[in-house]
C-alpha positions as CSV (number, residue, x, y, z in Angstrom):
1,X,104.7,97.5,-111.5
2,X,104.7,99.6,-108.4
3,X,105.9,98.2,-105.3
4,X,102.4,98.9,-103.2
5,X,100.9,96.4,-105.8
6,X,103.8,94.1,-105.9
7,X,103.9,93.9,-102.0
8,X,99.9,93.5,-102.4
9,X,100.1,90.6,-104.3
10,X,102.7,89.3,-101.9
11,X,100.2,90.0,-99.0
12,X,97.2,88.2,-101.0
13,X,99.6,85.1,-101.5
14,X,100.7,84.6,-98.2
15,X,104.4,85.4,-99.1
16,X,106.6,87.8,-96.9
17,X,110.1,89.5,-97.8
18,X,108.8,92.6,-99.0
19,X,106.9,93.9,-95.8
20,X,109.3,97.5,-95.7
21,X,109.1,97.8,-99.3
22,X,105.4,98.0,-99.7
23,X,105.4,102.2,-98.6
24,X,108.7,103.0,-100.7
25,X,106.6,104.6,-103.7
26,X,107.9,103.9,-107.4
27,X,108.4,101.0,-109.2
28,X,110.0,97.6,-108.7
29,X,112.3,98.4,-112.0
30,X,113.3,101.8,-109.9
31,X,113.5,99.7,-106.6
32,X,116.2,97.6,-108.1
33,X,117.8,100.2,-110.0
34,X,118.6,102.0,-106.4
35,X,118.6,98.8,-104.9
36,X,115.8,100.8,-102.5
37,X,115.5,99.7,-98.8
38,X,113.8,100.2,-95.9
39,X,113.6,98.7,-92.3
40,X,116.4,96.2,-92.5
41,X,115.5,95.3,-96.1
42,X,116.9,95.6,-99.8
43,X,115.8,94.8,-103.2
44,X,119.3,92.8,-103.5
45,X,117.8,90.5,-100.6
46,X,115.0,89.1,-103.2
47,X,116.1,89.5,-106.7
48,X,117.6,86.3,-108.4
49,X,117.7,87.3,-112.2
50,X,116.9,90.1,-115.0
51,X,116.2,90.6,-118.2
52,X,117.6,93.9,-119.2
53,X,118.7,95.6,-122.5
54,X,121.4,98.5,-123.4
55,X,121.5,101.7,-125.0
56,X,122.0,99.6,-128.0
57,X,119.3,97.7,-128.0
58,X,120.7,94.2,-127.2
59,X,119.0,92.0,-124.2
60,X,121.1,90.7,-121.0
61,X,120.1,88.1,-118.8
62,X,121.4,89.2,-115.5
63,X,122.4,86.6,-112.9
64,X,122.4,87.7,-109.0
65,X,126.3,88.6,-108.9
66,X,125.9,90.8,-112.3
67,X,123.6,93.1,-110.9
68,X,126.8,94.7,-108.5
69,X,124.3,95.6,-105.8
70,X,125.5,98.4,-103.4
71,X,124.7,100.7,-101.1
72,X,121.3,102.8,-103.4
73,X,123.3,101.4,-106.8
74,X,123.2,98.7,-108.8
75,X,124.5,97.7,-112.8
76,X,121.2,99.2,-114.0
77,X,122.0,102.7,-112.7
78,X,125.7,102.3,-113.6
79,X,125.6,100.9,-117.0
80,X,122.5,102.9,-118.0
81,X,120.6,99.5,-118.2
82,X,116.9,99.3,-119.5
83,X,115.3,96.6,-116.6
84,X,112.6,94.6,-118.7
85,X,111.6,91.7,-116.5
86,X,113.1,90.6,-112.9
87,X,112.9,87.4,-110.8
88,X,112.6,87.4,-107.1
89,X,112.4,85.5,-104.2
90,X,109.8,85.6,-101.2
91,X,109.0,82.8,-98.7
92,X,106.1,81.4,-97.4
93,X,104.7,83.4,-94.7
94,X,101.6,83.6,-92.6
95,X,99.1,86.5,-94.1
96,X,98.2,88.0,-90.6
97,X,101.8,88.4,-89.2
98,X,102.7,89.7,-93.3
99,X,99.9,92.5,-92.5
100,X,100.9,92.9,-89.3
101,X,104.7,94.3,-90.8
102,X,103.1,96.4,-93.2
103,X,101.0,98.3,-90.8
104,X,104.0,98.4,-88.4
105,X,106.1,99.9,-90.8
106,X,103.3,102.1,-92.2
107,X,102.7,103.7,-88.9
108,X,106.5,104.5,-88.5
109,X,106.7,106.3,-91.6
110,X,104.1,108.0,-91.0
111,X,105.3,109.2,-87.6
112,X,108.8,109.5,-88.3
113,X,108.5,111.2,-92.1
114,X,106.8,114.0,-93.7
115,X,104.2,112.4,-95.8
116,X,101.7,114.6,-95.1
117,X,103.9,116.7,-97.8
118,X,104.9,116.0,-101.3
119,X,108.7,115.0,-101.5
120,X,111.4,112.7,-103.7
121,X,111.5,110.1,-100.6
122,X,115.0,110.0,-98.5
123,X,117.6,113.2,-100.2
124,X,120.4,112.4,-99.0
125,X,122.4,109.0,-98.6
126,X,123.6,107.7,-95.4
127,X,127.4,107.3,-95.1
128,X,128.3,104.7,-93.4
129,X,127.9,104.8,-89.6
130,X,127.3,108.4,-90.0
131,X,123.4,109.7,-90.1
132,X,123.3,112.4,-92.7
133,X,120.1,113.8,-91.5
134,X,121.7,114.0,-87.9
135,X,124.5,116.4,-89.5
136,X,121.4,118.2,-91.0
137,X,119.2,118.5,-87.9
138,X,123.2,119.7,-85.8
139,X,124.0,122.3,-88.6
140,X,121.1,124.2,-87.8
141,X,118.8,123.3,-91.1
142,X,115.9,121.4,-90.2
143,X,112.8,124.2,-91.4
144,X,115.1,126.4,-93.5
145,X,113.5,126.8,-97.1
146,X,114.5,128.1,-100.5
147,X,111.5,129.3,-102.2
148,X,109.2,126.6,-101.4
149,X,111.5,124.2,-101.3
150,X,112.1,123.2,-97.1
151,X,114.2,121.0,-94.8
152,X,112.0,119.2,-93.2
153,X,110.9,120.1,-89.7
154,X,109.7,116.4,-88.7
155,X,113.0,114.5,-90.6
156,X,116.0,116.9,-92.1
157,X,116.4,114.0,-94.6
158,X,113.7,115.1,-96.4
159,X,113.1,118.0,-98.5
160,X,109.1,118.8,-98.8
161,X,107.4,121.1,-101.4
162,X,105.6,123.5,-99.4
163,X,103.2,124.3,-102.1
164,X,104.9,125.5,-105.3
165,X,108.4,124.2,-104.8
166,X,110.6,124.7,-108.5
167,X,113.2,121.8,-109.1
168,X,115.4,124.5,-109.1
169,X,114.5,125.5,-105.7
170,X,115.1,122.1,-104.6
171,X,118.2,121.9,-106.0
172,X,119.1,124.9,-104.6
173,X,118.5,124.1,-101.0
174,X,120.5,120.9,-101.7
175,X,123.3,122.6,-102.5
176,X,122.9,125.0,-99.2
177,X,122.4,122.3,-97.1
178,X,126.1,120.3,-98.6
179,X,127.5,122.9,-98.3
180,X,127.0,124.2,-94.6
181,X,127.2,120.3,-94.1
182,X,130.8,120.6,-95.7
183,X,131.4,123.4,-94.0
184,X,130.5,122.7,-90.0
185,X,131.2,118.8,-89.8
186,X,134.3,118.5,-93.4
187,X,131.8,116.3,-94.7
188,X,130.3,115.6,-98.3
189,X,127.4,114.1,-98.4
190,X,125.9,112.8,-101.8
191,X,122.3,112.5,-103.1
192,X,120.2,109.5,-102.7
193,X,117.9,111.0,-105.6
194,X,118.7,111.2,-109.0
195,X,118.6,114.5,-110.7
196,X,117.4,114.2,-114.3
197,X,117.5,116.9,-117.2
198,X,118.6,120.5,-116.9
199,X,117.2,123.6,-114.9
């Protein structure tokens, strides 16, 4: 299910807790697996249970302390789990104040991220305290492109396909922009996205 339709359904039955999910595009299953966030919220604040199975083909019931939520990780991305079914929890809510959120946090995104251009969502992870897309935007990268592959101009956490963009480009401009990262502030910063297959 994505999470537009899951925070839909939420919206149509009055229940709030997943107002900053609802413009994260993918899939709830995804959304856990990354334990995705937005505005002060994470998957791990709603899930209470999972059905998953293994690269063997046996089924786990997960409770909420064996899903090892972190920061953009969580058992399924570590283990290589298969999420079947999950549980979560949302609270009553009023529908007009739920609505409300969602167009709030629409509007933001819109202002503050490149949607107007295809992209893989937030590249790089934040560390800590430290704003990875700051270190971007202060080594000078915001609007430098590989191919058509480009640091965003609007947020440098972002990489946009300017028309024909190749993974390969992207990847490529990732590892410019780690690597003048690495080499102006001495720090590593990792992927938020997960690179699948081979160039």
């Amino acid at each position: 299910m994505l999470l537009a339709k899951l925070a839909l359904v939420a919206l149509e039955n009055n229940l709030t807790g997943l107002e900053g999910m609802a413009g994260i595009p993918g899939t709830i299953g995804g959304a856990i697996k990354m334990n995705a966030g937005a505005f002060g919220q994470e998957m791990k604040d709603i899930v209470v249970s999972s059905k998953c199975m293994d690269r063997n083909g046996r089924i786990h019931e997960l409770g909420f302390q064996e899903h090892k939520f972190g920061y953009r990780t969580s058992a399924f991305k570590e283990n290589e789990l298969i999420l079947l079914e999950t549980t979560i929890y949302l609270k009553r809510g009023k529908q007009e104040e739920i609505k409300q959120k969602i167009e709030e946090y629409k509007a933001c995104r819109m202002q503050k991220q490149p949607l107007e251009f295809p992209n893989a969502g937030s590249t790089f992870k934040r560390k800590g305290e430290i704003v990875t897309a700051k270190l971007i935007e202060e080594a000078g990268l915001k609007g430098y492109s590989i191919g058509e592959a480009e640091v965003s101009k609007k947020h440098a956490g972002f990489i946009i396909n300017k028309g024909n963009a190749t993974a390969k480009d992207v990847l490529a401009l990732v590892e410019y922009v780690q690597k003048k990262v690495k080499e102006k502030f001495n720090q590593e910063i990792e992927l938020e996205m997960i690179v699948i297959g081979e160039e």
